[in-house]
N, C-alpha and C positions, 0 to 999 in steps of 0.2 A: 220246598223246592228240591228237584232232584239234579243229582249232575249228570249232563250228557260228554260223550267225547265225538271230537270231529277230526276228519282230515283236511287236509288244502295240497289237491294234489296228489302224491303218495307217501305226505309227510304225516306228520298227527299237528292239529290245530288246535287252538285252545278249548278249556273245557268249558261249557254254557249249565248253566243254570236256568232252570224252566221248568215249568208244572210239568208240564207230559211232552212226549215224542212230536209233535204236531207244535208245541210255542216253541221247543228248539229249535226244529226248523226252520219259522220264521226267523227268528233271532240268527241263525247259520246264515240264512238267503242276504240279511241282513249285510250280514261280514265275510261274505264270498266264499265258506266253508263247508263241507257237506257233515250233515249227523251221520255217525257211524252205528251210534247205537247209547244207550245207559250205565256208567259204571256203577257197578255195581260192589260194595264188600262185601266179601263172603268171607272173611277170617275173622274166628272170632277171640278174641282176650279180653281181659279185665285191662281197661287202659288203652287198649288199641285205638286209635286215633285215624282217621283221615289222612294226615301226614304223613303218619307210619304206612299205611296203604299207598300214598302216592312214591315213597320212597323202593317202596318191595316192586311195584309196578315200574320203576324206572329202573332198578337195578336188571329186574326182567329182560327188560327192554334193549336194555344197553349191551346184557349177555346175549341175547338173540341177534343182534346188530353184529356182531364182535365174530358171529360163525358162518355168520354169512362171508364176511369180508378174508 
């Protein structure tokens, strides 16, 4: 299964798990959410984890939120 991300709105909505671009969609239409697209990791280590990517990506996030404001 791959994970997708979605928004609701101009928020980020939760992330969907789904074969391909086409059953997350469904599963979005489902929960009133639009597919944005597939994340994707591209960092690589010995040990790197999913978590650690959700963490780097949210730290991201929050620094990009923080410049705007």
């Amino acid at each position: 299964m791959k994970t997708f991300l979605t928004e609701v709105g101009d928020f980020e909505g939760p992330q969907i798990e789904a074969f391909d671009f086409g059953h997350a969609e469904q599963i979005a239409a489902e929960m009133g959410v639009t597919v944005i697209g597939e994340h994707v990791l591209t960092i690589q280590r010995e040990g790197f984890t999913e978590n650690d990517a959700d963490r780097i990506c949210k730290a991201l996030s929050e620094e990009g939120h923080n410049r705007e404001n």
